[in-house]
C-alpha positions in Angstrom: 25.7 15.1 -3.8 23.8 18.2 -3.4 20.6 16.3 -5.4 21.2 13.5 -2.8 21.0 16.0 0.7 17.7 17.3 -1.4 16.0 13.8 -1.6 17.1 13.3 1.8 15.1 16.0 3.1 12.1 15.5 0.9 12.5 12.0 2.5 13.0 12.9 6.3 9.5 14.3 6.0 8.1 12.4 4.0 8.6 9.4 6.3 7.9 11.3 9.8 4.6 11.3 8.4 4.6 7.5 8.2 5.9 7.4 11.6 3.3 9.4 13.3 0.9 6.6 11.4 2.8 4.0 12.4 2.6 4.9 16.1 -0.9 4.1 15.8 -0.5 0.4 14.9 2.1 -0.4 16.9 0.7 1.0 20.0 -2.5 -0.5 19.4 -0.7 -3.9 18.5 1.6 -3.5 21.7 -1.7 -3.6 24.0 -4.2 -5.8 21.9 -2.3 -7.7 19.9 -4.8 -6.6 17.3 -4.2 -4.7 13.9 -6.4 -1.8 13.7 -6.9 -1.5 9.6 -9.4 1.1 10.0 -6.5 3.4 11.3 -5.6 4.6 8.0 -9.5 5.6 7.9 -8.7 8.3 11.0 -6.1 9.5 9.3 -8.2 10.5 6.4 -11.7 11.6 8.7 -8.2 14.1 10.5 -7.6 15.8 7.2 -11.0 16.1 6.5 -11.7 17.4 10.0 -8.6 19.8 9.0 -9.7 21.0 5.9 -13.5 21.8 7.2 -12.3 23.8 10.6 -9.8 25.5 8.2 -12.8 26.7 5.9 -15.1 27.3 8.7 -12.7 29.8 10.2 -11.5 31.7 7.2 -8.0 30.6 7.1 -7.1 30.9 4.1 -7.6 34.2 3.5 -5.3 34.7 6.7 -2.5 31.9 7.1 -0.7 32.2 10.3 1.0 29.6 13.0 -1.7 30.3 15.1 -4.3 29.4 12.9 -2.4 26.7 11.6 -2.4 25.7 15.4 -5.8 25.9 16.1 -7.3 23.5 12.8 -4.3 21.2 14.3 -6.0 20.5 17.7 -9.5 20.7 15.7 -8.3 17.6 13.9 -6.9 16.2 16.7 -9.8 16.2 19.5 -12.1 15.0 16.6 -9.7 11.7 15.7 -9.3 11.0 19.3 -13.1 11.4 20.1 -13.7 8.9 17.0 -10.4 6.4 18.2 -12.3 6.4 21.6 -15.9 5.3 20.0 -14.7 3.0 17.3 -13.0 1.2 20.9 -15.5 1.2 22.5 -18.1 0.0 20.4 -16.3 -1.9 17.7 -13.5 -3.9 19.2 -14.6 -3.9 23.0 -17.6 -5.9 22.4 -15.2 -8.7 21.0 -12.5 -8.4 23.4 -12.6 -12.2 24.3 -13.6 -13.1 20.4 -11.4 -15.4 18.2 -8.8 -13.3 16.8 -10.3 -14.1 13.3 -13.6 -12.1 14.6 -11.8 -9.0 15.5 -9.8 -8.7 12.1 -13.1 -9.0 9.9 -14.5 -6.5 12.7 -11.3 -3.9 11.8 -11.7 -4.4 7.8 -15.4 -3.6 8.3 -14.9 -0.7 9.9 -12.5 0.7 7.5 -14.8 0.1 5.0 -17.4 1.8 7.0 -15.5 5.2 7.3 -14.0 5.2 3.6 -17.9 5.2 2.2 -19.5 7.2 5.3 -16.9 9.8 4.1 -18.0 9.8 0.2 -21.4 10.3 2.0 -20.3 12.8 4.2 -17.6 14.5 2.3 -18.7 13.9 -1.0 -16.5 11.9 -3.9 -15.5 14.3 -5.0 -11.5 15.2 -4.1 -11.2 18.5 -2.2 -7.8 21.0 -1.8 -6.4 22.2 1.5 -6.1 25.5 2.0 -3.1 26.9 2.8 -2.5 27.3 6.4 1.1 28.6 6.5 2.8 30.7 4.2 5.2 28.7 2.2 8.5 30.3 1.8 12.0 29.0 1.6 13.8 29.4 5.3 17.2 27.5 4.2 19.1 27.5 1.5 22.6 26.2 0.9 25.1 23.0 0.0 23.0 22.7 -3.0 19.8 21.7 -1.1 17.0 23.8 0.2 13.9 23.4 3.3 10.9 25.0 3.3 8.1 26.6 5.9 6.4 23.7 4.7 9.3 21.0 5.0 10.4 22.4 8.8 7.3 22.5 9.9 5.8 18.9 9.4 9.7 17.9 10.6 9.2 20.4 14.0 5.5 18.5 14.5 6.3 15.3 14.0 9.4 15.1 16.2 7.8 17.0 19.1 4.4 14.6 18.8 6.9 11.6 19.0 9.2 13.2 21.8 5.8 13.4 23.4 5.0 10.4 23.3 7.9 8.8 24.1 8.0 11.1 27.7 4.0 9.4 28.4 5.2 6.0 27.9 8.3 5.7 29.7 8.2 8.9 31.9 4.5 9.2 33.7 2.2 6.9 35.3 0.0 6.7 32.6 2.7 5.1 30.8 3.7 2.7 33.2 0.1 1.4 33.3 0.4 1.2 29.3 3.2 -0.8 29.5 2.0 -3.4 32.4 -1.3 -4.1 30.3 1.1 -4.5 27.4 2.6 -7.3 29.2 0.0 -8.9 31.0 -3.4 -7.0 30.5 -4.9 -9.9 33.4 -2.1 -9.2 35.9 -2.1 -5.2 35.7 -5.9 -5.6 36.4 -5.2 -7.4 39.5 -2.7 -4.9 40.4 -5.3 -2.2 40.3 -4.6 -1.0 36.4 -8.0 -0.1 34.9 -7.1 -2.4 31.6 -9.9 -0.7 29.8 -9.2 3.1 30.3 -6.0 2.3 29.2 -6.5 0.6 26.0 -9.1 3.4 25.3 -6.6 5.7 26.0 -4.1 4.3 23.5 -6.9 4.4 20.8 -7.3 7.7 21.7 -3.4 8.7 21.6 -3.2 6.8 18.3 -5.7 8.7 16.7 -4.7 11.9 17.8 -1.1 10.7 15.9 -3.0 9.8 12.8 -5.1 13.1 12.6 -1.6 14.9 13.5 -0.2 13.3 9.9 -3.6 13.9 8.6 -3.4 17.7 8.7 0.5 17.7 8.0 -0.3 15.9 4.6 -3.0 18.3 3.5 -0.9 21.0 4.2 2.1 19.2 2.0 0.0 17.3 -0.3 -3.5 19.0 -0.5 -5.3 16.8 -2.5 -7.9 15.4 -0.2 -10.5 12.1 -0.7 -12.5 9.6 1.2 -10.1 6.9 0.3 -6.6 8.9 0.9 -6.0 6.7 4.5 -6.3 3.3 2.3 -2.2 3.4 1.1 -0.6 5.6 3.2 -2.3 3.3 5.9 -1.0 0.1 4.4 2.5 1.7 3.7 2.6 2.6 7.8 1.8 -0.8 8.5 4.6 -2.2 6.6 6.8 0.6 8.5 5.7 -0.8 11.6 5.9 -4.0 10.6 9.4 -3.5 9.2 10.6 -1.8 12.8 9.0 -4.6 15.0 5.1 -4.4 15.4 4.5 -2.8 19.1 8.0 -0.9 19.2 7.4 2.5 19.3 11.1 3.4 18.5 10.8 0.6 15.8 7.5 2.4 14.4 9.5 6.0 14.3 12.4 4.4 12.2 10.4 2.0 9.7 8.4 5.2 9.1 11.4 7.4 8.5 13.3 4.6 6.6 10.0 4.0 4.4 9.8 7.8 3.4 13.2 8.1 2.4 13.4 5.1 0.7 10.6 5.9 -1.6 11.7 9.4 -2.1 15.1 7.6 -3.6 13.2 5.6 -6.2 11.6 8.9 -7.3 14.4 10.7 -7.9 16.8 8.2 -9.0 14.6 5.9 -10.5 10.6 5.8 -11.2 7.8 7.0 -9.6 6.0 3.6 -11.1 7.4 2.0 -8.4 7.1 4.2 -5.2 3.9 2.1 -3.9 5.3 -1.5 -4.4 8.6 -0.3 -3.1 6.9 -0.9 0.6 6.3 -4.3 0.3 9.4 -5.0 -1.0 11.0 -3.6 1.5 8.8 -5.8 3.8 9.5 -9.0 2.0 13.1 -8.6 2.2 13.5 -7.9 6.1 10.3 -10.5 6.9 13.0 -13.3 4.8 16.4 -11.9 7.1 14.6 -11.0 10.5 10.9 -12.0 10.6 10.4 -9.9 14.0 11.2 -6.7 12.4 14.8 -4.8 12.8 13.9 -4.0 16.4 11.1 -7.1 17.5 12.5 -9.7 20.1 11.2 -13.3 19.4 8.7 -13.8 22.2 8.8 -17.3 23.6 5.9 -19.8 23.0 5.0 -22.4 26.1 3.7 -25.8 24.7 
């Protein structure tokens, strides 16, 4: 039991890391109807933006919150200036283009940033520094959490809380919302369409570089191609909650991380990647929408 509350943890953070991934897609997805593939990418330029502002500023010879806190919004004004650009010039352009058009257009650009960072960042795989000083803050019932552990928990549930006050709370939100359900009629109505879905690039993004810097802080093993899986694996999660359901996005993400923290421990870690997809398979056969997707009615 006690091994069980352990994996449990490891998986709660695991999979908030997802989550805050996942956001991006489905937000994205909720306003476009388009799947941004090169998000993964952001999520990989955030650690890297993470990393560099940590060396630049000597953190590692002095880990504190604060410092921790500082390469955090680093990361995070850096992904949300590059969500903005790849908007505007990548996807805006073909905003009335075939549907076909615009998903080539997202696989390029994924491509694009995974070999501009080997250029840029080098091949070679770099280590994050350590930020925060890992220690053990709870132990007990046979299980234990770290600095490390609470921290990435503490993040990710007050970046989602966030969000979730923006969309349904403020204006801002309420303008998301309309030009997620008719993007022509909230333009009539005096929403400024495109502001917003730069916006929501511009949230997502800050989300991705968000996981970014909790992963290198976790996981410090850092390369150009890092966003490629644990991009794919937070599409699945949105996928899996509903694509464009934010709550949906939060649990496939949560339910994703703990579920491949169980094959670790109680079976192989052979399997951890393809577990995703078979998790997708199975609730794309019972409920093709997702767990929390409504079936949208088609006029003929």
């Amino acid at each position: 039991m006690e091994e069980f509350l352990q994996h449990i943890i490891n998986g709660l953070s695991l999979g908030s890391i997802y989550a805050l991934i996942a956001l991006g897609y489905t937000m994205v997805y909720g306003i476009l109807k388009l799947i941004n593939f090169a998000h993964g990418d952001v999520y990989m330029v955030g650690a890297f933006a993470g990393y560099y502002a940590a060396r630049f500023l000597g953190v590692e010879q002095n880990p504190s919150l604060l410092n921790y806190l500082i390469v955090f919004l680093f990361a995070m004004v850096t992904c949300g200036i590059l969500g903005f650009t790849i908007e505007r010039l990548a996807y805006r352009p073909l905003r009335k283009a075939p549907g076909l058009n615009v998903l080539i257009t997202a696989i390029g650009v994924s491509l694009f940033l995974e070999n501009a960072g080997q250029v840029v960042f080098g091949a070679d795989p770099k280590f994050f520094p350590q930020l925060v000083p890992f220690k053990i803050i709870f132990q007990g019932f046979g299980f234990q959490i770290s600095s490390l552990q609470a921290l990435t928990l503490g993040i990710s549930l007050t970046l989602m809380a966030g969000l979730q006050y923006i969309i349904y709370k403020t204006r801002l939100g309420a303008a998301m919302r309309a030009v997620s359900f008719n993007r022509d009629v909230a333009l009539l109505m005096g929403v400024p369409s495109n502001k917003i879905i730069s916006f929501t690039f511009v949230l997502g993004s800050i989300l991705a570089a968000a996981a970014g810097v909790l992963v290198g802080t976790t996981y410090p093993r850092l390369d150009p191609f890092m966003g490629l899986l644990p991009g794919l694996k937070a599409f699945v999660a949105a996928v899996i909650g509903g694509i464009g359901n934010v709550p949906g996005a939060v649990f496939g993400g949560i339910l994703m991380g703990v579920a491949e923290e169980m094959v670790v421990g109680y079976g192989s870690s052979t399997y951890r990647d393809a577990l995703a997809f078979a998790i997708l398979i199975v609730i794309l056969l019972f409920k093709p929408t997702g767990l929390f997707g409504k079936k949208d009615g088609e006029k003929v």
